[in-house]
N, CA and C atoms of all chains as a GROMACS GRO file, in nm:
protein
  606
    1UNK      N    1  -1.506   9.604   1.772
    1UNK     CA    2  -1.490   9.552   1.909
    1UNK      C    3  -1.606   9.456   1.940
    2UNK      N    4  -1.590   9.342   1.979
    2UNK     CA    5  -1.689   9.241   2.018
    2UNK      C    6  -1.755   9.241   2.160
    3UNK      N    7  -1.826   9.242   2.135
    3UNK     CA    8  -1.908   9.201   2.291
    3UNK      C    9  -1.888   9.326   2.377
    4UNK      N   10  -1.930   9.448   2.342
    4UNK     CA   11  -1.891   9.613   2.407
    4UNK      C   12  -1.978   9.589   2.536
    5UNK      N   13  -1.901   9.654   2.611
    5UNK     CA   14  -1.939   9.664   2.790
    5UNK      C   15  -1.939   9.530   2.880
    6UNK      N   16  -1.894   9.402   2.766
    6UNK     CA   17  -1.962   9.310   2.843
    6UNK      C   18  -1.776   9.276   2.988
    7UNK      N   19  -1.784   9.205   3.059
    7UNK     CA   20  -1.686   9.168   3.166
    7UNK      C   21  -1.591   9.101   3.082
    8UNK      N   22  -1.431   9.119   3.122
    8UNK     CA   23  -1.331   9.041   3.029
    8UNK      C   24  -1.242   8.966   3.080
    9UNK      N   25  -1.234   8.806   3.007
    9UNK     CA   26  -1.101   8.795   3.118
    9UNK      C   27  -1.047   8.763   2.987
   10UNK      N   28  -0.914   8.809   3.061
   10UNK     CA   29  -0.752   8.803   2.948
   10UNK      C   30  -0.650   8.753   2.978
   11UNK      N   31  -0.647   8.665   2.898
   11UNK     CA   32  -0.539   8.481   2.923
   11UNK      C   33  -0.432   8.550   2.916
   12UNK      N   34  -0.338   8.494   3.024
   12UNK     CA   35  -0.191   8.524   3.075
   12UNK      C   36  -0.127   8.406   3.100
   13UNK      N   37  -0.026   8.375   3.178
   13UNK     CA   38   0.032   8.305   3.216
   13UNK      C   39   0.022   8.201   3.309
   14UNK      N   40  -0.110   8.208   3.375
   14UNK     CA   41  -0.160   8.132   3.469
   14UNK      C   42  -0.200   7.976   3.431
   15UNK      N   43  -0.232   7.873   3.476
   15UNK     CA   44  -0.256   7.757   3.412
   15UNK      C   45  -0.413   7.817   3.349
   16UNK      N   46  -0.452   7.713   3.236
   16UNK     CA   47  -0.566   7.724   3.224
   16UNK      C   48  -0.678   7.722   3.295
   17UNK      N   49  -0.676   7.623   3.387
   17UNK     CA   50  -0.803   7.616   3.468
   17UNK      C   51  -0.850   7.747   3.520
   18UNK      N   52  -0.742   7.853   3.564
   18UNK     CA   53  -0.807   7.941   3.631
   18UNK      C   54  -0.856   8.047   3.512
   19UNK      N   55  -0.843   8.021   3.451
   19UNK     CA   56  -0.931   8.128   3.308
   19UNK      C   57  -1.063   8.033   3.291
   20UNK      N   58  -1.054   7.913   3.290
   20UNK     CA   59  -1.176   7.870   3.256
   20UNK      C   60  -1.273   7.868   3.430
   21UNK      N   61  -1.231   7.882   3.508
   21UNK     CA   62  -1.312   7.971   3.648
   21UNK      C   63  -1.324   8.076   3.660
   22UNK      N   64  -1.241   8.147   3.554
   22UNK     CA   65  -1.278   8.309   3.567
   22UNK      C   66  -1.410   8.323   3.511
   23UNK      N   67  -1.398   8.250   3.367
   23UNK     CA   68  -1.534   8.264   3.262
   23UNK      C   69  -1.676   8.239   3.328
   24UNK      N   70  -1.653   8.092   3.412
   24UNK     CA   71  -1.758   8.034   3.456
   24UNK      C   72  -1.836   8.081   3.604
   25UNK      N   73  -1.706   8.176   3.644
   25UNK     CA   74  -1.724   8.279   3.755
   25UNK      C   75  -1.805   8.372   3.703
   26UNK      N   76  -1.812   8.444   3.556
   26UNK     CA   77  -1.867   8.541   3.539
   26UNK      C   78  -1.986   8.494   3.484
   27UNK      N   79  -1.987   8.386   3.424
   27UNK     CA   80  -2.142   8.337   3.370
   27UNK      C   81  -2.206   8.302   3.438
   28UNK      N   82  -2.196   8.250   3.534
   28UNK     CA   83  -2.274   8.162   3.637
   28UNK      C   84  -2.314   8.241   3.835
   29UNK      N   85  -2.201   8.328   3.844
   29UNK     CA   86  -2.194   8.386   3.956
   29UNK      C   87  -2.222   8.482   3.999
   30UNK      N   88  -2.155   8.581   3.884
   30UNK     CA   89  -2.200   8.726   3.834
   30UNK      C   90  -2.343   8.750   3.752
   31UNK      N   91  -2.359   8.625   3.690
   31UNK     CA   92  -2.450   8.592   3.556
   31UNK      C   93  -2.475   8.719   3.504
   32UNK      N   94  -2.334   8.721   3.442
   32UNK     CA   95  -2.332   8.770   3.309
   32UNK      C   96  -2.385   8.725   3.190
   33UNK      N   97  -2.437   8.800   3.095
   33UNK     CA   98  -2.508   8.777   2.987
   33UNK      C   99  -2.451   8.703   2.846
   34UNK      N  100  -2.286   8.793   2.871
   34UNK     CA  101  -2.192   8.793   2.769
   34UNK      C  102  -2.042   8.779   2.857
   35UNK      N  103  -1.916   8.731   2.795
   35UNK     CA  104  -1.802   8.738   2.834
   35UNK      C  105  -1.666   8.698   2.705
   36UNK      N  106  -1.631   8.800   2.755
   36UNK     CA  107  -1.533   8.822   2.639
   36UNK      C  108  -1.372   8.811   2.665
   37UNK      N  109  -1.320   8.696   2.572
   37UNK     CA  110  -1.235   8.633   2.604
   37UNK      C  111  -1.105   8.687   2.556
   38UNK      N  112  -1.042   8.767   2.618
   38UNK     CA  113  -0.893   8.758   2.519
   38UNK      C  114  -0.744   8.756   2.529
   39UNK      N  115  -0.699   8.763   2.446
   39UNK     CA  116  -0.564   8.712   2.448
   39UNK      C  117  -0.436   8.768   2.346
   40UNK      N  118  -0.360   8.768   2.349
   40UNK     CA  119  -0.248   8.793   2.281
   40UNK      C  120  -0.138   8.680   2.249
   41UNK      N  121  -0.065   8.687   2.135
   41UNK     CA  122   0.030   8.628   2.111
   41UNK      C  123   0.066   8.479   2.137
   42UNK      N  124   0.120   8.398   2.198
   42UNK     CA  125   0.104   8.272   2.247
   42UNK      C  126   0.007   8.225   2.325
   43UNK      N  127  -0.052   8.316   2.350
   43UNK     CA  128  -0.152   8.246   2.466
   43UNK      C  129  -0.273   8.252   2.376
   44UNK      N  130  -0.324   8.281   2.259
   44UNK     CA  131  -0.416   8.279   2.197
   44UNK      C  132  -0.472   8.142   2.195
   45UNK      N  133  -0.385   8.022   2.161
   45UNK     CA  134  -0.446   7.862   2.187
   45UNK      C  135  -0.526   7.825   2.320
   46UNK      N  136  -0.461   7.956   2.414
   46UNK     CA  137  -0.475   7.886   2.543
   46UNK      C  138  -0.628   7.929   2.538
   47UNK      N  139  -0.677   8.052   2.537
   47UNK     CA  140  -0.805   8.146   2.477
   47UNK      C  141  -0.873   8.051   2.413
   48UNK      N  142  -0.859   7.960   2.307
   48UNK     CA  143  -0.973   7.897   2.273
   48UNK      C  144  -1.002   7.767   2.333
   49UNK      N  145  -0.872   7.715   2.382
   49UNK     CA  146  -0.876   7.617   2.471
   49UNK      C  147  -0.976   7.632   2.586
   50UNK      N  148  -0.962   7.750   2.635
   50UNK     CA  149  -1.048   7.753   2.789
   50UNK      C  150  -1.209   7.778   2.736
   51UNK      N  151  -1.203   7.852   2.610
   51UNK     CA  152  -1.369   7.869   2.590
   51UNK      C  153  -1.383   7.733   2.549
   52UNK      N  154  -1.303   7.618   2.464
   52UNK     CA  155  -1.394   7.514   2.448
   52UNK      C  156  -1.444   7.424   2.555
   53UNK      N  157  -1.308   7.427   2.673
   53UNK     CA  158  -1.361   7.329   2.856
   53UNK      C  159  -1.451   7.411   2.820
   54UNK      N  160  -1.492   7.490   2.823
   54UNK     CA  161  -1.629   7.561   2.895
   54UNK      C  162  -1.767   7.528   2.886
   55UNK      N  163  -1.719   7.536   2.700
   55UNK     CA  164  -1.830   7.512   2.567
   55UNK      C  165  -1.881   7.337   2.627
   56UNK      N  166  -1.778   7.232   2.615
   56UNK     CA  167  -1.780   7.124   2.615
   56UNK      C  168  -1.811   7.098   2.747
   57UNK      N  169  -1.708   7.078   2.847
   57UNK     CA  170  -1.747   7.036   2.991
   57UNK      C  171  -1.802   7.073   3.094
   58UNK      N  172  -1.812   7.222   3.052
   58UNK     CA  173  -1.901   7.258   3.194
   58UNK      C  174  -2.060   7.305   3.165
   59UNK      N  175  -2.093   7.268   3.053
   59UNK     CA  176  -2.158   7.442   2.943
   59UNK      C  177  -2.271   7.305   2.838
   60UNK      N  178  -2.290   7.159   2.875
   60UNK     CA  179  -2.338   7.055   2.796
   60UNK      C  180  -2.508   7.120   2.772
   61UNK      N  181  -2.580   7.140   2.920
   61UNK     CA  182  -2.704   7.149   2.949
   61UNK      C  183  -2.732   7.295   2.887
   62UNK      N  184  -2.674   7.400   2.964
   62UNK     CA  185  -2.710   7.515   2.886
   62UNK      C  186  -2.675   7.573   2.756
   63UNK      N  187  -2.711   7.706   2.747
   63UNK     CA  188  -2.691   7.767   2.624
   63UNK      C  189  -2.568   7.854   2.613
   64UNK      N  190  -2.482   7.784   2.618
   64UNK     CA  191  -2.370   7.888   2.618
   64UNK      C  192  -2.291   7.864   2.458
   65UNK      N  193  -2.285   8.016   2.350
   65UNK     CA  194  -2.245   7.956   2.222
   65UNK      C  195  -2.136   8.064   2.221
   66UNK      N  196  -2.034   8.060   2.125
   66UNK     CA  197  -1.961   8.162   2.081
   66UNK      C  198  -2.073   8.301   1.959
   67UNK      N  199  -2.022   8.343   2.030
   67UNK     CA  200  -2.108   8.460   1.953
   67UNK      C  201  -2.071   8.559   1.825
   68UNK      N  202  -1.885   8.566   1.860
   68UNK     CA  203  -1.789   8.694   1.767
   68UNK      C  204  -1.666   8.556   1.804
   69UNK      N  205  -1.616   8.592   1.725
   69UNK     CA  206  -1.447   8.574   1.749
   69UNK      C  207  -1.398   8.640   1.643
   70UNK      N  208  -1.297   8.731   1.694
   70UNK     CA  209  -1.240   8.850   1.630
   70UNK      C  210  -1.069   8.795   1.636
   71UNK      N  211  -1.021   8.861   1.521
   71UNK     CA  212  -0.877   8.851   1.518
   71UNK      C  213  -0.814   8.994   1.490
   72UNK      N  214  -0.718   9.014   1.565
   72UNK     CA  215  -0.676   9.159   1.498
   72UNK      C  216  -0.502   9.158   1.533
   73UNK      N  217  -0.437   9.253   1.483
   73UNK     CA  218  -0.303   9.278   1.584
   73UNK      C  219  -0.263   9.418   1.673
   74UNK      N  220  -0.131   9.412   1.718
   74UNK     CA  221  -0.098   9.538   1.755
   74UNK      C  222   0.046   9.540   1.768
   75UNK      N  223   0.087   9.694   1.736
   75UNK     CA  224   0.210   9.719   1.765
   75UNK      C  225   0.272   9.752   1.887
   76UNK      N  226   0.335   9.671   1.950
   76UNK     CA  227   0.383   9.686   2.047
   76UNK      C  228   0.557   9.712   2.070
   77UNK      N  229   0.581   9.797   2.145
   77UNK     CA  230   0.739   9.874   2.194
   77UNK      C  231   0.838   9.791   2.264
   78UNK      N  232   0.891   9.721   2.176
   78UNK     CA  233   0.986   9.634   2.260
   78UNK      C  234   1.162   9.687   2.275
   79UNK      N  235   1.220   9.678   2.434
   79UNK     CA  236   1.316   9.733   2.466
   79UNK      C  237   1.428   9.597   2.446
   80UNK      N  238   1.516   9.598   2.337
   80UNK     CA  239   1.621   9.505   2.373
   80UNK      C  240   1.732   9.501   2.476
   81UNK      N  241   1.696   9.399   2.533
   81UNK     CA  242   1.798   9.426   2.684
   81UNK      C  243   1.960   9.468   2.688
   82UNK      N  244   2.033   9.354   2.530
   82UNK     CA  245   2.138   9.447   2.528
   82UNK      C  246   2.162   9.575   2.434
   83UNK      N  247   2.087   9.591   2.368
   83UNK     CA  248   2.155   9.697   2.301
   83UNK      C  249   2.053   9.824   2.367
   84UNK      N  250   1.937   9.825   2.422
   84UNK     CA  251   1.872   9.932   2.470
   84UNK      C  252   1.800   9.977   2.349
   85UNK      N  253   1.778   9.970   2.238
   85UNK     CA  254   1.741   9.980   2.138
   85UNK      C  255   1.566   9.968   2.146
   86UNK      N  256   1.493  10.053   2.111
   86UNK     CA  257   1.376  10.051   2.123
   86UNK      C  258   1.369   9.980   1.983
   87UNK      N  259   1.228   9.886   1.924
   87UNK     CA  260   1.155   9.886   1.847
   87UNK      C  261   1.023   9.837   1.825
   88UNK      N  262   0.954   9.847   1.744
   88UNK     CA  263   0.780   9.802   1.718
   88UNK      C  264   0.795   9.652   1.669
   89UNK      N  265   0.736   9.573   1.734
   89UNK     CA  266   0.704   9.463   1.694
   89UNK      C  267   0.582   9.418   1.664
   90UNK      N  268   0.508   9.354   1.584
   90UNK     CA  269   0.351   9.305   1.556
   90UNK      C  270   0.314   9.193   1.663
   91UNK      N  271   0.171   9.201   1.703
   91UNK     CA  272   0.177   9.093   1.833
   91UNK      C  273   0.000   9.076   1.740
   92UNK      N  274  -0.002   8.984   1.734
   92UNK     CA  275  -0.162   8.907   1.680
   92UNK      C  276  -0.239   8.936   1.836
   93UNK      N  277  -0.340   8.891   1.816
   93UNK     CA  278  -0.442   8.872   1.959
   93UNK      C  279  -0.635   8.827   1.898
   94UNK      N  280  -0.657   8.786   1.997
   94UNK     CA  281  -0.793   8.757   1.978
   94UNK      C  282  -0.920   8.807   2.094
   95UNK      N  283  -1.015   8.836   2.075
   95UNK     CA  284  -1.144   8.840   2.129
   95UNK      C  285  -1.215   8.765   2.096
   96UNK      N  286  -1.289   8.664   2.159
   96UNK     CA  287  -1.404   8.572   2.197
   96UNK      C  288  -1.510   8.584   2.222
   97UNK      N  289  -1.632   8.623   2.188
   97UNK     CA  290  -1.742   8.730   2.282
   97UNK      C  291  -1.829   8.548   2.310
   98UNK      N  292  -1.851   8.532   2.434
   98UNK     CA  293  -1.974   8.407   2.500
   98UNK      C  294  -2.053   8.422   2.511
   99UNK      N  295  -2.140   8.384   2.489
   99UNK     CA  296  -2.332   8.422   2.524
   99UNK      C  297  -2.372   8.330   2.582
  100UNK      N  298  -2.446   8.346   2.707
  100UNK     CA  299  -2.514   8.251   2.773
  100UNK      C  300  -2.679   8.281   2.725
  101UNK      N  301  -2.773   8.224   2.680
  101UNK     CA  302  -2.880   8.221   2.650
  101UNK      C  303  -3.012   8.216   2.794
  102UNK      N  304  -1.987   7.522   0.931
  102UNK     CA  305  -1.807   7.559   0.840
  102UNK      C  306  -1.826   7.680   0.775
  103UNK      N  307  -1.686   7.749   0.756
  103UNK     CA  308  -1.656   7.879   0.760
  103UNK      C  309  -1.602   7.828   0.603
  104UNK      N  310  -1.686   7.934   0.526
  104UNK     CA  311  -1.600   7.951   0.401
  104UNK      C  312  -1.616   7.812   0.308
  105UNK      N  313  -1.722   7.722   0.308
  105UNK     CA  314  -1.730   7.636   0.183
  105UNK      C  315  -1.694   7.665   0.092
  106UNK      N  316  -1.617   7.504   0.050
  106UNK     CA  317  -1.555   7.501  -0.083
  106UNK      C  318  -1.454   7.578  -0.162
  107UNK      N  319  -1.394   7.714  -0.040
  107UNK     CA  320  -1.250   7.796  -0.057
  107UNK      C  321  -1.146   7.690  -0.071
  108UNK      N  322  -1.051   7.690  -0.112
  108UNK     CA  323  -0.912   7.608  -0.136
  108UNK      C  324  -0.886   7.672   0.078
  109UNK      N  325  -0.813   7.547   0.118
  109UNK     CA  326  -0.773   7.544   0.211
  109UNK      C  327  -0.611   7.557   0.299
  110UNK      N  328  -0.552   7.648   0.379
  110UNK     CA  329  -0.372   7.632   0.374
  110UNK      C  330  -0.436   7.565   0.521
  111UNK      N  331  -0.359   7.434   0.570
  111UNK     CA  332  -0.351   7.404   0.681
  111UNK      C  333  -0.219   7.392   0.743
  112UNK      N  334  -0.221   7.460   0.892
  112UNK     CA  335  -0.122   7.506   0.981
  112UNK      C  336  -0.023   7.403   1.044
  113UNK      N  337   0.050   7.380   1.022
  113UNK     CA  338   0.123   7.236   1.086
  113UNK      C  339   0.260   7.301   1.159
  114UNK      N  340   0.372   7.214   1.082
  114UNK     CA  341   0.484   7.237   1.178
  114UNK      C  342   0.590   7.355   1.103
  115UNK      N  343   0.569   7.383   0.968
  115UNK     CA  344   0.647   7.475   0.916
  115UNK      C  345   0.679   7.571   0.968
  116UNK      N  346   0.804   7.645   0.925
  116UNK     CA  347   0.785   7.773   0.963
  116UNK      C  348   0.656   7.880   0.884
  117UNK      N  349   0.654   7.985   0.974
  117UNK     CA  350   0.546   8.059   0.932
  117UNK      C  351   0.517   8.143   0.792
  118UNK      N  352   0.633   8.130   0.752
  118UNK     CA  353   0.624   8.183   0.633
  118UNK      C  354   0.604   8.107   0.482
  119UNK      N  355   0.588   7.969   0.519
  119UNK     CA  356   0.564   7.880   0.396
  119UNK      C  357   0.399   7.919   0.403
  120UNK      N  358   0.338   7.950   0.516
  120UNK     CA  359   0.186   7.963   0.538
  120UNK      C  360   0.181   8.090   0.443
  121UNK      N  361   0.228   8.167   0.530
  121UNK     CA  362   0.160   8.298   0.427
  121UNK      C  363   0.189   8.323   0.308
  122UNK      N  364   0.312   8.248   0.259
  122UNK     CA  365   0.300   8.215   0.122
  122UNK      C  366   0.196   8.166   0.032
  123UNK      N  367   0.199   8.042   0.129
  123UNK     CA  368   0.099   7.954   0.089
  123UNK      C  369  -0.070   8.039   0.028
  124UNK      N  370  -0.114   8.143   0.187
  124UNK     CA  371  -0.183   8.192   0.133
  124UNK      C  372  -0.206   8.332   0.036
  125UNK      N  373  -0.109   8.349  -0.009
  125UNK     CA  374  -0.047   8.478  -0.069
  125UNK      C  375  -0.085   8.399  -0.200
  126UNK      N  376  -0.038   8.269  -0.276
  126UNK     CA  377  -0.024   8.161  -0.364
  126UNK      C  378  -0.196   8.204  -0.362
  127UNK      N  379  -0.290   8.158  -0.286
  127UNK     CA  380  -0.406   8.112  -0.328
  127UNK      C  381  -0.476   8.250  -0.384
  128UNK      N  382  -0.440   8.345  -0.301
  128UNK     CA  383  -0.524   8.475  -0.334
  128UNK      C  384  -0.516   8.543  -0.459
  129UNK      N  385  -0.368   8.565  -0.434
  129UNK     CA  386  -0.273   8.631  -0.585
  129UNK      C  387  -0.278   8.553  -0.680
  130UNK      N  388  -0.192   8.410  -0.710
  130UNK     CA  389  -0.150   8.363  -0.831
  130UNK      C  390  -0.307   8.264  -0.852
  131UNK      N  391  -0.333   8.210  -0.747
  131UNK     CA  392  -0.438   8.158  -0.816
  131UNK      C  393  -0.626   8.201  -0.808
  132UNK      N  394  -0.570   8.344  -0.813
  132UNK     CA  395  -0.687   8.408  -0.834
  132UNK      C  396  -0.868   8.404  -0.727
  133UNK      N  397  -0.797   8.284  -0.614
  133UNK     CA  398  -0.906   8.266  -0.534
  133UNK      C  399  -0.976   8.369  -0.479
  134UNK      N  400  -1.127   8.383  -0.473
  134UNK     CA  401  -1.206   8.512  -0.384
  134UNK      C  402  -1.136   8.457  -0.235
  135UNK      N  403  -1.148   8.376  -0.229
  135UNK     CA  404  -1.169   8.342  -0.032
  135UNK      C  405  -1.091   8.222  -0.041
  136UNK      N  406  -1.013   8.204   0.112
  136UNK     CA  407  -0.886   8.118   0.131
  136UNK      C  408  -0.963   8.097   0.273
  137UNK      N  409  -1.019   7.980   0.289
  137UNK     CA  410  -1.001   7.955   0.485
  137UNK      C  411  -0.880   7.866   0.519
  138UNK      N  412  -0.828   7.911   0.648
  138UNK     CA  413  -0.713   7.869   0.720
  138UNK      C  414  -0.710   7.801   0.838
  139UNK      N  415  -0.676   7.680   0.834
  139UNK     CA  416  -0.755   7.609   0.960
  139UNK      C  417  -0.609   7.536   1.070
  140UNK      N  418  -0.618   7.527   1.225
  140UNK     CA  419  -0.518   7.532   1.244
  140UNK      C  420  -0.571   7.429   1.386
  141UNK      N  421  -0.488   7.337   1.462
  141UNK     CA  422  -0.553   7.250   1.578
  141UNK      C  423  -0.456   7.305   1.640
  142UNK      N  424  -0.547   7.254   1.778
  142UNK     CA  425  -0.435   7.310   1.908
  142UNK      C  426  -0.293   7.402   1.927
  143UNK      N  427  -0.183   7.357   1.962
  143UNK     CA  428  -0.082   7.477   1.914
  143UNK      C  429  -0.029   7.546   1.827
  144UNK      N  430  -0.099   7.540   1.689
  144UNK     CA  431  -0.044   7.584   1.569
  144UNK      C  432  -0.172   7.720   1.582
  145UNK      N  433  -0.292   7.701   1.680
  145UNK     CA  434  -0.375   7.844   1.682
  145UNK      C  435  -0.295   7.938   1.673
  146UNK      N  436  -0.268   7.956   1.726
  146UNK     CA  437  -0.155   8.066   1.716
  146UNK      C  438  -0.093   8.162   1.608
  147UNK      N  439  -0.024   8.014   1.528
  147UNK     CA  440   0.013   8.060   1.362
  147UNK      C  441  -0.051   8.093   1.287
  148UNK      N  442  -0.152   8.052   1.304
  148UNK     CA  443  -0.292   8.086   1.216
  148UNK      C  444  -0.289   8.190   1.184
  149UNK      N  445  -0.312   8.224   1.328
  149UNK     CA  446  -0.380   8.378   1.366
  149UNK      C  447  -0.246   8.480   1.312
  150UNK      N  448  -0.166   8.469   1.294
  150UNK     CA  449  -0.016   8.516   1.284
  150UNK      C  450  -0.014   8.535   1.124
  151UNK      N  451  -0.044   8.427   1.121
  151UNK     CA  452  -0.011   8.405   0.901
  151UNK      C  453  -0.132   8.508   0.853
  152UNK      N  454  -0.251   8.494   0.915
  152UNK     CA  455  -0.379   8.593   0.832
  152UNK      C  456  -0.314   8.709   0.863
  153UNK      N  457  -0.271   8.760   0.993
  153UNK     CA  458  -0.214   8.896   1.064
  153UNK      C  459  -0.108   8.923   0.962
  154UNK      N  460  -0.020   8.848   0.895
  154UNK     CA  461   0.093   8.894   0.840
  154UNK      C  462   0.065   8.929   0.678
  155UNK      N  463  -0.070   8.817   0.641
  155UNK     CA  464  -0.088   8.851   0.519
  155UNK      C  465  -0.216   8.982   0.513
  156UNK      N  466  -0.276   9.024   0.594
  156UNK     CA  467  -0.353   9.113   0.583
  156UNK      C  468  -0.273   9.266   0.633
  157UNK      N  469  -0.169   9.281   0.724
  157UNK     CA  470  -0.128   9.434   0.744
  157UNK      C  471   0.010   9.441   0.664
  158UNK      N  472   0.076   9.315   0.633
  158UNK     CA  473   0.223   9.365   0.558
  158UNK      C  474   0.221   9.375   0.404
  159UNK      N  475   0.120   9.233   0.333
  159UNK     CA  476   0.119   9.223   0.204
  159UNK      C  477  -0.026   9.302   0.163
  160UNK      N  478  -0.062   9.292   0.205
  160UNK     CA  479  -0.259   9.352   0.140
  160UNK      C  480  -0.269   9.481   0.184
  161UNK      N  481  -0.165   9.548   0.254
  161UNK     CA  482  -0.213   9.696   0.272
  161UNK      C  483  -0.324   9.738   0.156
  162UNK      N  484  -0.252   9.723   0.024
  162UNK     CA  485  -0.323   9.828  -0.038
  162UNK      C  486  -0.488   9.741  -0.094
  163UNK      N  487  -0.477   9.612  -0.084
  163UNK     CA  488  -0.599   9.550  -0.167
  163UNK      C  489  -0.707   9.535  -0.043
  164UNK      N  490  -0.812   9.460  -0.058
  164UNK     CA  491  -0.950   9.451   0.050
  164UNK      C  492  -0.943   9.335   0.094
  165UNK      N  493  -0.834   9.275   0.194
  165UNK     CA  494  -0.815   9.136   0.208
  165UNK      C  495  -0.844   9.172   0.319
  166UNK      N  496  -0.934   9.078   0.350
  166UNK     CA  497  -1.055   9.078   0.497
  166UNK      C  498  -1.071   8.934   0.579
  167UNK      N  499  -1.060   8.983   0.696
  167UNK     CA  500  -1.105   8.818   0.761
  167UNK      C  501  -1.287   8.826   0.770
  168UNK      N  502  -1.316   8.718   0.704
  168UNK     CA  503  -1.464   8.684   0.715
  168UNK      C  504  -1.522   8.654   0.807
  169UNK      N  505  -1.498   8.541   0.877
  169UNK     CA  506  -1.492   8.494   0.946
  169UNK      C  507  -1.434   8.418   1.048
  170UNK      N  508  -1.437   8.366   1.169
  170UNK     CA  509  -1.342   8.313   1.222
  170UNK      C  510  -1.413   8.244   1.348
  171UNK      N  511  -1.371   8.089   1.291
  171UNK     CA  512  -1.470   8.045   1.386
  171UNK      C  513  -1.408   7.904   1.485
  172UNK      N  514  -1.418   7.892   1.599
  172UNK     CA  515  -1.383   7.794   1.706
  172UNK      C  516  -1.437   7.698   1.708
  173UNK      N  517  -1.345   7.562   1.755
  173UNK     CA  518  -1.454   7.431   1.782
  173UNK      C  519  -1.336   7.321   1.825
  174UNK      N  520  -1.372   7.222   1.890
  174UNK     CA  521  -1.247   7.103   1.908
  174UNK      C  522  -1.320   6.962   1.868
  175UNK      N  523  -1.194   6.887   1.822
  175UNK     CA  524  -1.248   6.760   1.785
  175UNK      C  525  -1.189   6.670   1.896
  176UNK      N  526  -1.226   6.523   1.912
  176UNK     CA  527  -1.220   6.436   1.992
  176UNK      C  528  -1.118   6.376   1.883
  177UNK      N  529  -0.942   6.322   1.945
  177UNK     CA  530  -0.870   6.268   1.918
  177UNK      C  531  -0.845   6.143   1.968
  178UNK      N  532  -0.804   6.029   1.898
  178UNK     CA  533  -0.755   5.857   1.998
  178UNK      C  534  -0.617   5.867   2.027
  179UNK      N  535  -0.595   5.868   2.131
  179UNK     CA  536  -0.428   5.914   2.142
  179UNK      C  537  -0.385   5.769   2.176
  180UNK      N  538  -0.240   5.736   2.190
  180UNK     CA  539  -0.233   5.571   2.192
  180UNK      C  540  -0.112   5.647   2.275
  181UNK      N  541  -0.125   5.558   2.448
  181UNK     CA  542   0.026   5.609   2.493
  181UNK      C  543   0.131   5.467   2.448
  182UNK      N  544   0.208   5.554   2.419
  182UNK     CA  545   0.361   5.456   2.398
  182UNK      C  546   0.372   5.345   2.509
  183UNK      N  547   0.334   5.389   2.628
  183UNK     CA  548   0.418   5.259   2.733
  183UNK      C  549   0.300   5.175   2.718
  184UNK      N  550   0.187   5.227   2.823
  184UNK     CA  551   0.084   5.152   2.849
  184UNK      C  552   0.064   5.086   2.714
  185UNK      N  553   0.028   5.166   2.553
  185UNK     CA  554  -0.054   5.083   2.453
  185UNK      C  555  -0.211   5.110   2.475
  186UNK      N  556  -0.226   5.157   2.620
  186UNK     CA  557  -0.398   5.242   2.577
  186UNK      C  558  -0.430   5.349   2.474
  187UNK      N  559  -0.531   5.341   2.447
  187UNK     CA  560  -0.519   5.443   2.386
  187UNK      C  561  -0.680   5.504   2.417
  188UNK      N  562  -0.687   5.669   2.479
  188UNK     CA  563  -0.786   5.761   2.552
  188UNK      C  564  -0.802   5.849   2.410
  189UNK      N  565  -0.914   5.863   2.443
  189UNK     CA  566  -0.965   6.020   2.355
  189UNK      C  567  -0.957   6.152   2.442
  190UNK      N  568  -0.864   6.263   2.320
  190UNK     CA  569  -0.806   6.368   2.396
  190UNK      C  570  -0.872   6.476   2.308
  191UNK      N  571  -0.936   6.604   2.396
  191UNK     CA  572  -0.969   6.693   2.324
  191UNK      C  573  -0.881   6.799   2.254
  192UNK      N  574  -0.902   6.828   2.108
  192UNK     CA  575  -0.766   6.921   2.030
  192UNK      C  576  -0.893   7.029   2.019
  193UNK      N  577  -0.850   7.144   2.016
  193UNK     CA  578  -0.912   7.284   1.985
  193UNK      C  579  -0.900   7.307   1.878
  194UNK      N  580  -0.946   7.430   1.777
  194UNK     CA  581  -0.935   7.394   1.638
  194UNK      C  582  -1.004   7.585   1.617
  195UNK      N  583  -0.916   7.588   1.506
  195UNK     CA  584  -0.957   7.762   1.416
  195UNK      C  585  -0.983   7.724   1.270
  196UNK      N  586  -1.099   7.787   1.210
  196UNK     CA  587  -1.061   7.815   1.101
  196UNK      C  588  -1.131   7.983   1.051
  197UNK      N  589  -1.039   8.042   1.018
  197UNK     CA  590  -1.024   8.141   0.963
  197UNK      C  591  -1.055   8.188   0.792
  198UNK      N  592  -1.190   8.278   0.804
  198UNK     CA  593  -1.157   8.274   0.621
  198UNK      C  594  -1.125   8.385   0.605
  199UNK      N  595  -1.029   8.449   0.495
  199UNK     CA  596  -1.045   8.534   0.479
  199UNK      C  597  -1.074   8.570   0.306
  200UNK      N  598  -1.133   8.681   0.280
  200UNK     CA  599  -1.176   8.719   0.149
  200UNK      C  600  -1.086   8.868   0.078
  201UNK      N  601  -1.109   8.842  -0.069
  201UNK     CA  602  -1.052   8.961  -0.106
  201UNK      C  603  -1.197   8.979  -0.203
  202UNK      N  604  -1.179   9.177  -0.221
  202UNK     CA  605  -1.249   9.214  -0.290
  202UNK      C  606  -1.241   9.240  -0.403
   0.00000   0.00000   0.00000
């Protein structure tokens, strides 16, 4: 597990910008030490997308580096709508751990 | 850079399974220690998918490990069709190594 205890935000469906204000909410507002980024399945691009705005456009002057980036998967229970049929499907995902210096 | 001088599978438009072939090819038949997997903007995803598929479905039984895994974006010249300008656009970028023992 990357970046243990530190604050998390976890990319969903929302546009990007507001993940990359969540991050910069927690580095800068909260000033957090560490923040750990993650994501599942399609939205994993979006996950490195928002740490690089971060890295790149908001993040030039200070020390903010990637610290971990972890890859792992999970099995997840999916219900098919017509047949009702339960089964396990594999879903990838990622963790990001940020360090502000 | 993650993984110098490993033979490289890069992520494009295929389906996903020419990838993990691909890296199944480098590990198995051609005997490579370490394969990095590198993937831009929306193909992150697959990346992360192809190591996931070749490390819990095919390598159960061998020590096929992600090494590392590391983030970064490059500056692209994009040329729009109407106008004929052409802006630099930021692409996000994975590369993934993974090793066998």
């Amino acid at each position: 597990m990357a970046c243990e205890g530190a604050p998390e935000v976890r990319i969903g469906r929302k546009p990007i910008q507001s993940y990359v204000l969540a991050i910069l909410m927690n580095l800068v507002d909260q000033n957090a030490k560490r923040v750990v980024v993650k994501a599942r399945g399609r939205n994993i691009n979006k996950a490195v997308d928002a740490v690089e705005i971060v890295r790149n456009r908001f993040a030039k002057g200070s020390n903010i580096k990637v610290e971990s980036c972890e890859i792992g998967s999970h099995e997840i229970e999916v219900t098919d709508p017509n047949s009702g049929q339960t089964r396990t499907r594999r879903v990838s995902s990622i963790e990001i751990c940020i360090s502000k210096e």
